[in-house]
C-alpha positions in Angstrom: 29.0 3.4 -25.7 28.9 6.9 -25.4 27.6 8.5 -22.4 24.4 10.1 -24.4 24.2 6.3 -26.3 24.2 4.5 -22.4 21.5 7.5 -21.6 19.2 6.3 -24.6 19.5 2.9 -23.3 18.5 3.3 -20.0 15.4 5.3 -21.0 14.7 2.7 -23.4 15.3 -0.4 -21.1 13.1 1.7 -18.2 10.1 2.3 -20.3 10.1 -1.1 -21.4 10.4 -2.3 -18.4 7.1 -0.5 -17.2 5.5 -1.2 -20.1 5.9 -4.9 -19.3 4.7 -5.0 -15.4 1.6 -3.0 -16.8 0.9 -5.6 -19.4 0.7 -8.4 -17.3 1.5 -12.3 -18.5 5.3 -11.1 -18.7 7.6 -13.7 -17.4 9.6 -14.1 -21.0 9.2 -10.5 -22.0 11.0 -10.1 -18.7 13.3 -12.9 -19.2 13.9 -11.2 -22.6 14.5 -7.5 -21.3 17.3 -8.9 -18.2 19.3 -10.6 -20.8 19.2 -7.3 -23.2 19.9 -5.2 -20.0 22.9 -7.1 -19.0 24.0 -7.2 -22.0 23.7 -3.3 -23.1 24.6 -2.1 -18.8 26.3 -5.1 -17.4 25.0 -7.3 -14.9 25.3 -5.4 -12.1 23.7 -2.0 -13.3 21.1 -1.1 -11.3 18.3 -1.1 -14.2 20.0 -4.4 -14.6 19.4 -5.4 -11.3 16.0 -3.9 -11.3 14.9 -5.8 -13.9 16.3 -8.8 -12.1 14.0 -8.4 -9.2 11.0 -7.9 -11.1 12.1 -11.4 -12.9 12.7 -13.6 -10.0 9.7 -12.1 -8.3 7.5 -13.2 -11.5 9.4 -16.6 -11.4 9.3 -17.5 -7.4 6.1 -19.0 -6.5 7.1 -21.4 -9.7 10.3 -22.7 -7.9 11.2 -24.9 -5.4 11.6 -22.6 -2.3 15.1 -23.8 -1.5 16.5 -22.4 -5.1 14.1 -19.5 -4.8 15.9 -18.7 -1.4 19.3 -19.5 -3.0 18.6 -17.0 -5.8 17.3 -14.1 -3.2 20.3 -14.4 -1.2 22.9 -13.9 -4.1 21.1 -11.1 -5.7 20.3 -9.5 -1.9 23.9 -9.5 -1.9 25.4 -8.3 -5.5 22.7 -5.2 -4.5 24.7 -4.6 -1.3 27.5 -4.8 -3.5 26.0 -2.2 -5.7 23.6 -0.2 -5.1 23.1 2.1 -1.6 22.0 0.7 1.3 18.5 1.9 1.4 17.9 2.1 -2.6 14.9 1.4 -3.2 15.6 -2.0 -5.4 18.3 -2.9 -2.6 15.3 -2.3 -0.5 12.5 -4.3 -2.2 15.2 -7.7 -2.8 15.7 -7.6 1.4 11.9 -7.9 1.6 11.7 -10.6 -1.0 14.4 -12.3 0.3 12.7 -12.4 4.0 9.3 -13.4 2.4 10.8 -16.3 1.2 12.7 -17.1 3.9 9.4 -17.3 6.1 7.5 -19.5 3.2 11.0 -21.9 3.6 9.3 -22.3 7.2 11.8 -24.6 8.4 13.1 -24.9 12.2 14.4 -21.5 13.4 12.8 -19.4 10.5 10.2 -17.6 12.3 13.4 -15.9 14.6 15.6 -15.1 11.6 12.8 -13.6 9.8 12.0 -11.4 12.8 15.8 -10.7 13.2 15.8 -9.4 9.5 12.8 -7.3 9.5 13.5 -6.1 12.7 17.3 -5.1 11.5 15.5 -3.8 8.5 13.1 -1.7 10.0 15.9 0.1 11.9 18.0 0.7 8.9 15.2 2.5 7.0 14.5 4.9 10.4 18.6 5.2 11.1 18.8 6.5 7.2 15.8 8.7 7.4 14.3 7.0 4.1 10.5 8.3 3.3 7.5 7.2 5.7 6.2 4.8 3.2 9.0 2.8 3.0 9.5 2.5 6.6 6.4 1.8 7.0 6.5 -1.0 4.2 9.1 -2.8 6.6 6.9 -1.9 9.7 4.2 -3.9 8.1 6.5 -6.7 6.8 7.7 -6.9 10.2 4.2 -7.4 12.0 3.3 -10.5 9.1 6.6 -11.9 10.6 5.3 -11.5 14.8 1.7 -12.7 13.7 3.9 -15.9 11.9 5.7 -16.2 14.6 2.7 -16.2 17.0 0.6 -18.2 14.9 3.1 -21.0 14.0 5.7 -21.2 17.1 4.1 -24.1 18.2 5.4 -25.8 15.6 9.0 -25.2 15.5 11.2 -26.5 18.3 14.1 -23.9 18.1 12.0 -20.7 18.6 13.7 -18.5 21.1 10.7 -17.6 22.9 7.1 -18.4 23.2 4.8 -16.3 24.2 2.0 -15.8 21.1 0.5 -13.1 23.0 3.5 -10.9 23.0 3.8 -11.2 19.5 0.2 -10.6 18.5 0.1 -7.8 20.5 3.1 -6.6 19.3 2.4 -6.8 15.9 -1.2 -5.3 16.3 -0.1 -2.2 18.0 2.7 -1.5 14.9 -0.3 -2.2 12.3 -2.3 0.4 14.3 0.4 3.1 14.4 1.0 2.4 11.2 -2.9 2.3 9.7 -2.9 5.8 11.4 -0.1 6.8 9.6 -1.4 5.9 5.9 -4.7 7.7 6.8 -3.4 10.8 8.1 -1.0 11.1 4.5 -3.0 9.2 1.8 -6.8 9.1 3.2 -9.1 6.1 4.1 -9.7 5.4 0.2 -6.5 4.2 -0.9 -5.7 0.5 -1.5 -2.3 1.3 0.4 -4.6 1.8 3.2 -6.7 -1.1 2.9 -3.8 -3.6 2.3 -2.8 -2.3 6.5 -6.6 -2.8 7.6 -6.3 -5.9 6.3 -3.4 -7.1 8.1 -5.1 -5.6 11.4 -8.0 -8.0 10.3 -5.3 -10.9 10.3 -3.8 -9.5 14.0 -7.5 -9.0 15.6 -8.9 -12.6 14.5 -5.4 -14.2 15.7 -5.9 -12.5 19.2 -9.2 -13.5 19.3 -8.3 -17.3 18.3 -6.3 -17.3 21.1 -9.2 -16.2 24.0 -12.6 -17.6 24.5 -16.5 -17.4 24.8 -17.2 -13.6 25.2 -14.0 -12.5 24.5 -14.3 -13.7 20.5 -17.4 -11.5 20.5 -16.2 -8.1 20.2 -13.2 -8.7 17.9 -15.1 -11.5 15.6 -17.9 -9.0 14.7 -14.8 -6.1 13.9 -13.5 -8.5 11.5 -16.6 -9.2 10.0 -17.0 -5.7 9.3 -13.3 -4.6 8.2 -13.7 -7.8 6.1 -17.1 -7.2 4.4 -15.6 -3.3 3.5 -12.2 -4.8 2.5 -14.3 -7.1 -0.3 -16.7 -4.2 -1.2 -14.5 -1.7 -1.5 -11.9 -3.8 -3.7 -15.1 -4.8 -6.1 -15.7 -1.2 -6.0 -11.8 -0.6 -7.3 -11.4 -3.2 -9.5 -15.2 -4.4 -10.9 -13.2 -8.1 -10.6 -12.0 -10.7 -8.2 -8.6 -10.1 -6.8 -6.0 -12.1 -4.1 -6.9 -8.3 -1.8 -10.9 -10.1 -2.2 -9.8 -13.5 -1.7 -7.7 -12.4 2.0 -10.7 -10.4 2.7 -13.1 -13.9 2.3 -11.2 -15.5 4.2 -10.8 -12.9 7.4 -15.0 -13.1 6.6 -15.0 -16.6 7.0 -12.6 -17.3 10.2 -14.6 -14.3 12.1 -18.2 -15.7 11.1 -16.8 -19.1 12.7 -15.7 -17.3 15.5 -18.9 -15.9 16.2 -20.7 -19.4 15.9 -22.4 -18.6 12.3 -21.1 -21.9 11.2 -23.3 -22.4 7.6 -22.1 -18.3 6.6 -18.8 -19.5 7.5 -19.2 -22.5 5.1 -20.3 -21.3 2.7 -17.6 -18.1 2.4 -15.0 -20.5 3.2 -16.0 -22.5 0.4 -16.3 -20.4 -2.1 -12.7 -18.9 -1.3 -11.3 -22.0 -2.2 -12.6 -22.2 -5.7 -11.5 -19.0 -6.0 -7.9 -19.8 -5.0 -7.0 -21.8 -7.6 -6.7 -18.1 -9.6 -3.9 -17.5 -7.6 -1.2 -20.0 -8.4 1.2 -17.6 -6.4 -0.9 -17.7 -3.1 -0.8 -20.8 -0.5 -4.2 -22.5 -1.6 -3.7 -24.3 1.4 -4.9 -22.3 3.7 -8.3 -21.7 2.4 -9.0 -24.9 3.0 -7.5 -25.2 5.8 -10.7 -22.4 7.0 -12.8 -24.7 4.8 -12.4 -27.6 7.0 -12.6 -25.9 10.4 -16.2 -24.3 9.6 -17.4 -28.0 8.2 -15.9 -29.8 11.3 -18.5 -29.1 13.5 -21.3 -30.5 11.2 -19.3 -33.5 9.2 -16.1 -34.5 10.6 -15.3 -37.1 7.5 -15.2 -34.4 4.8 -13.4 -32.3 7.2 -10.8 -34.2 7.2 -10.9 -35.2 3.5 -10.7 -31.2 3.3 -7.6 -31.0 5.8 -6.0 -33.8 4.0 -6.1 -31.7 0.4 -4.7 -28.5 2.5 -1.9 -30.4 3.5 -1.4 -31.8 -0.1 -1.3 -28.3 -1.0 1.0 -27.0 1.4 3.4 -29.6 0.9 3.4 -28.5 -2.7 4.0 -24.6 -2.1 6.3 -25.2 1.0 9.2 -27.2 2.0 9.4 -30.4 3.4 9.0 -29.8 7.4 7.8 -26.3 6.9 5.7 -25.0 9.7 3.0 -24.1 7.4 2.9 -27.9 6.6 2.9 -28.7 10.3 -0.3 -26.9 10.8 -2.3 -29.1 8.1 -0.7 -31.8 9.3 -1.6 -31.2 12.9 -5.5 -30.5 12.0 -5.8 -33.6 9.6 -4.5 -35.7 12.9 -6.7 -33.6 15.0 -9.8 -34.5 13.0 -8.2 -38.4 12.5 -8.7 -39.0 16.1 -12.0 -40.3 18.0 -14.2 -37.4 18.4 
């Protein structure tokens, strides 16, 4: 192939390639487009490569976490092999890879996961990549504290335990870095939103943590950033998306918090008819806010509730996955005598 043939083909394979992640359903148009790739640029090209992420980030939620993992780690490292450090596909397979490792959930996760991000977060700043994409592993980085925070109970290897630090940890990077997307892309973008959201997630899991008076003032900022977060997406989109469904489910945990228990119901309820649009999202844990908010006023179908979360999470999740423990621990929570 001639250099002005390989040229062709690479503009070709690239257009197609967006033409597909625009089109939506494309899990065999992509399956279709890596084998032509690897074929026409070899299989470690970066379009090749490229196209390789977008695949096995279609084809994850699908698998077994354990293979998903397995297939993250050798193509996290072919890219080292590869591509630059801090290209942006090297980039976006590190993430993927760490995602997954946290949804594996297994004893000792919640540290690695923090390790990478952590490690990650460092690289971008030590090779001066753009503010977006630091701040894309600044955010990554605070899902992994609030994980950490929220599930260390659960996992008997965890280095440290102190939930507080890492809440507030991870709230004061998702503030520096909500600042940061407002000052360079204004209030209205959904790159924006997707970090008030996340400070939603940090604000209600501080506030879970305190008592009486103290759930007051954070509950009812929830509530708000929530209600806007679901507006505004409606506003965006004119449909239901899984940026609504989070922001149902921050509306539902902070209307429980602030004692509105049939709201809370009732929201909670509805965001778990509507997660069953979302094979790739943990079902789970809708109903997992489902049965909280119906515990107080019928403990039987609370735990009929909790039961279904766990049969959900021990369908997305591994066996012995922390996510798993949680359902596990509320449906023996609401099994014992009240």
């Amino acid at each position: 192939m001639t250099p002005k043939e390989r040229g062709t083909t690479e503009a070709t394979l690239s257009a197609r390639l967006h033409a597909v992640l625009g089109g939506g359903h494309a899990g065999a148009q992509l399956e279709l487009l890596h084998r032509e790739a690897e074929a026409a640029l070899g299989r470690e090209h970066p379009l090749s490569l490229l196209v390789e992420y977008h695949l096995n980030y279609h084809l994850g939620p699908s698998r077994p976490v354990e293979q998903s993992l397995t297939v993250w780690a050798d193509l996290r490292d072919r890219a080292r092999l590869h591509l630059s450090e801090c290209h942006p596909t090297a980039m976006a397979i590190r993430a993927c890879h760490a995602r997954c490792l946290s949804r594996r959930g297994q004893s000792g996760d919640l540290d690695r996961v923090v390790d990478l991000l952590r490690a990650e977060v460092d690289r971008r700043v030590r090779r001066d990549v753009h503010d977006d994409w630091i701040g894309v592993a600044r955010a990554d980085l605070a899902v992994a504290l609030l994980d950490r925070g929220r599930f260390g109970r659960f996992d008997p290897r965890l280095r440290q335990r102190d939930a507080d630090a890492d809440i507030a940890a991870a709230r004061e990077m998702i503030e520096s870095e909500l600042d940061r997307r407002v000052n360079e892309h204004g209030p209205e973008q959904a790159f924006v939103w997707d970090i008030r959201a996340l400070l939603g997630s940090a604000l209600l899991a501080a506030a879970q943590r305190a008592s009486g008076f103290q759930q007051q003032m954070p509950g009812k900022e929830v509530l708000a950033l929530s209600e806007d977060l679901i507006q505004l997406d409606w506003q965006r989109t004119s449909r239901h998306t899984l940026r609504a469904l989070r922001g149902q489910l921050l509306r539902a945990e902070a209307l429980s918090l602030l004692h509105r228990t049939e709201d809370a119901e009732a929201e909670a309820r509805l965001a778990s008819v509507l997660a069953h649009r979302y094979p790739e999202h943990d079902s789970g844990r809708a109903l997992l806010v489902l049965a909280r908010a119906v515990a107080a006023r019928d403990r039987p179908l609370a735990l009929a509730i909790a039961s279904e979360a766990l049969t959900a999470r021990r369908a997305w999740f591994a066996a012995g996955a922390h996510q798993v423990a949680e359902a596990a621990h509320l449906v023996r929570a609401l099994s014992a005598p009240a």
